[in-house]
C-alpha positions in Angstrom: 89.1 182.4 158.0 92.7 182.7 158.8 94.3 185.8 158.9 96.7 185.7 155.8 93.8 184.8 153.6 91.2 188.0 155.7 94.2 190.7 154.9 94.1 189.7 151.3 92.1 190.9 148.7 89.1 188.8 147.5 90.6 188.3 143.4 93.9 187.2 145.3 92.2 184.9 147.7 90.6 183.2 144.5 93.6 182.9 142.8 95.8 181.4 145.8 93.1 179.2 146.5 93.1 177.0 143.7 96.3 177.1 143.2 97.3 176.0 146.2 94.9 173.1 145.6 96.1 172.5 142.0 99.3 172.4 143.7 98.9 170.1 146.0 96.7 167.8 143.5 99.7 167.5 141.3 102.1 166.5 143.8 99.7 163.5 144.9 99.2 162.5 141.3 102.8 162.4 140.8 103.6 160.4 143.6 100.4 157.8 143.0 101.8 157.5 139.5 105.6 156.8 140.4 104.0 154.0 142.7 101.8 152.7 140.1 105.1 152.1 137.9 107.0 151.0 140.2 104.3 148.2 140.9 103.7 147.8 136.9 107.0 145.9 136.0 107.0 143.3 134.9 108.3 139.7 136.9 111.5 138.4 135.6 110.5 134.6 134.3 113.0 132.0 132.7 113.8 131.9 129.4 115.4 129.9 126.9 116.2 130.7 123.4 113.3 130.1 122.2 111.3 131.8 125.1 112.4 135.5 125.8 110.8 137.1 128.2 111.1 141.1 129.1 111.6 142.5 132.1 111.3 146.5 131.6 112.7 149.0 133.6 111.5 152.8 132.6 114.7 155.9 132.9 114.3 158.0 135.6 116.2 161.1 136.5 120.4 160.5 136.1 121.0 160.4 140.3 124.5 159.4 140.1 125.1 158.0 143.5 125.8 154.2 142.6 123.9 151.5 145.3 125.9 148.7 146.5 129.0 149.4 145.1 132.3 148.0 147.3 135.0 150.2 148.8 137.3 149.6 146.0 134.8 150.6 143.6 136.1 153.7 141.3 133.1 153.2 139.1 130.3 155.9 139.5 126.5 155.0 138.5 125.5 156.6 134.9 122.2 156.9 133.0 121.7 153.3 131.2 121.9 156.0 127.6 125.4 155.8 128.2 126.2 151.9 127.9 127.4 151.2 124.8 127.0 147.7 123.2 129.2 144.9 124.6 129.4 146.4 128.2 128.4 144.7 131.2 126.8 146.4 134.4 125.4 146.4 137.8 121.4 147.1 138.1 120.2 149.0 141.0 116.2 149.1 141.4 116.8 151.8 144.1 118.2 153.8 141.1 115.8 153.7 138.1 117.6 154.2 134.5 121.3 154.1 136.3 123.6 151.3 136.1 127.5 150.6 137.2 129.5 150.0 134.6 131.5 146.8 135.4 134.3 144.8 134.0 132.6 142.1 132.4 135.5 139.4 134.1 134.2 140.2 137.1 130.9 139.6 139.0 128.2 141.4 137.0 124.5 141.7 136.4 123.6 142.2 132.9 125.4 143.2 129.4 123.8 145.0 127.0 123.0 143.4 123.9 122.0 146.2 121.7 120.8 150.0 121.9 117.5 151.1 119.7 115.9 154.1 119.1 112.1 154.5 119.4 109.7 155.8 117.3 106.4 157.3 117.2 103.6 158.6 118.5 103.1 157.0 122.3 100.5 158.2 124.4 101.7 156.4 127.9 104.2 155.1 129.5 102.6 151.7 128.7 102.8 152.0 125.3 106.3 153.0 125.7 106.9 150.4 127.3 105.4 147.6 124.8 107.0 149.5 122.2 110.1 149.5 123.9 110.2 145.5 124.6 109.2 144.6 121.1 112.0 146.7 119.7 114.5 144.6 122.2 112.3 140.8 121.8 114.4 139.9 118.4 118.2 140.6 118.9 117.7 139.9 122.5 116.4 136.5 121.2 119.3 136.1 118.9 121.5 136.9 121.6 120.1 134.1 123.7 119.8 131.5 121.3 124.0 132.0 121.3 124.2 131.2 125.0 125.6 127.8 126.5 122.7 125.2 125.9 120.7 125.6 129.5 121.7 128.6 130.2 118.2 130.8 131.4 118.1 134.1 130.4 115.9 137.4 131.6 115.6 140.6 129.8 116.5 143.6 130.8 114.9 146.6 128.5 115.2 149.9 130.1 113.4 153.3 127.9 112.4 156.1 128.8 109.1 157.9 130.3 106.6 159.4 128.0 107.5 162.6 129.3 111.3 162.4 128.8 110.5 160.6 125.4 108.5 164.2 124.7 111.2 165.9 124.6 113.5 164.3 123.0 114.9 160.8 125.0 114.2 158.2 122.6 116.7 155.5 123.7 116.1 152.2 124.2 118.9 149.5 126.0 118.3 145.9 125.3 119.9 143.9 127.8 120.0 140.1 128.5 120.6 139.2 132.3 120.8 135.8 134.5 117.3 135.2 135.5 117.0 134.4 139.3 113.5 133.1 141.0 111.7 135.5 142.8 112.9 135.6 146.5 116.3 134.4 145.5 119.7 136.4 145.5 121.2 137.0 141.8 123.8 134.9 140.9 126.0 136.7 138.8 127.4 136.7 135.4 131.1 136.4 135.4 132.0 136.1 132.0 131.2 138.1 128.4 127.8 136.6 126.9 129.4 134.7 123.8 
């Protein structure tokens, strides 16, 4: 027995124990479970208006350090609940639930379309999820069927976590964004969507 844990008293030891353990338990949970979402997005696929696909990206915490942004960048990363409709942005996977805002003239990885609020009683971040794409599927398929005939098109939904929706994040960006093939480097969108 190690000497901390012999100089305590024995209902102390039993509490520390366990909840050092319980500790420790929570912290690998955590970080098998930000894995497992991380690995549970969905692949960007082509689309055409009438074929929308949705590529999901769940908020994480607002770390406002933008990825990738140039030296003449003046433009700091924001949480995506900021975008308002009409605005075009950079994403950054190394940042969940941040984007760039970006001139939409310029090079450019998505606009977003829409903003939605969700609703109900969701018991995982999957259902979020679902919920979250089937709120985005119609006007992101409106916005599509708009587009220059051949253009293909990915979604770009981003919602929160259950346990930011629980207390009290209930938006929901619906963005539409050049689909690129897997293994490929995005070209990007230099122009408003129409």
């Amino acid at each position: 027995m190690s000497p901390l844990i012999g100089e305590l008293s024995s209902p102390l030891r039993y509490f520390l124990v366990p909840l050092v353990i319980l500790v420790v338990a929570v912290m690998v949970t955590g970080r098998q479970e930000v894995e497992s979402r991380l690995s549970d997005t969905p692949a960007a696929r082509p689309t055409t208006p009438g074929d929308v696909a949705v590529e999901a990206a769940p908020a994480a915490g607002e770390r406002l350090a933008p990825q990738g942004a140039t030296a003449g960048d003046d433009l700091a990363a924001v949480g995506y609940q900021h975008l308002k409709p009409g605005e075009c942005f950079d994403i950054d996977r190394a940042e969940p639930g941040t984007v760039v805002r970006r001139d939409c003239d310029r090079p450019h990885h998505a606009q977003l379309v829409t903003v939605v609020q969700l609703v109900g009683d969701h018991r995982t971040d999957r259902e979020i999820r679902d919920a979250a794409a089937a709120l985005c599927r119609e006007p992101l398929h409106r916005k599509a069927a708009g587009q220059p005939h051949g253009t293909r098109w990915t979604t770009f939904v981003q919602y929160p976590y259950r346990s930011g929706y629980l207390l009290g994040s209930d938006t929901v960006a619906c963005s539409l964004s050049t689909y690129t093939r897997p293994g490929t480097t995005a070209r990007p969108l230099t122009a408003p969507l129409l």
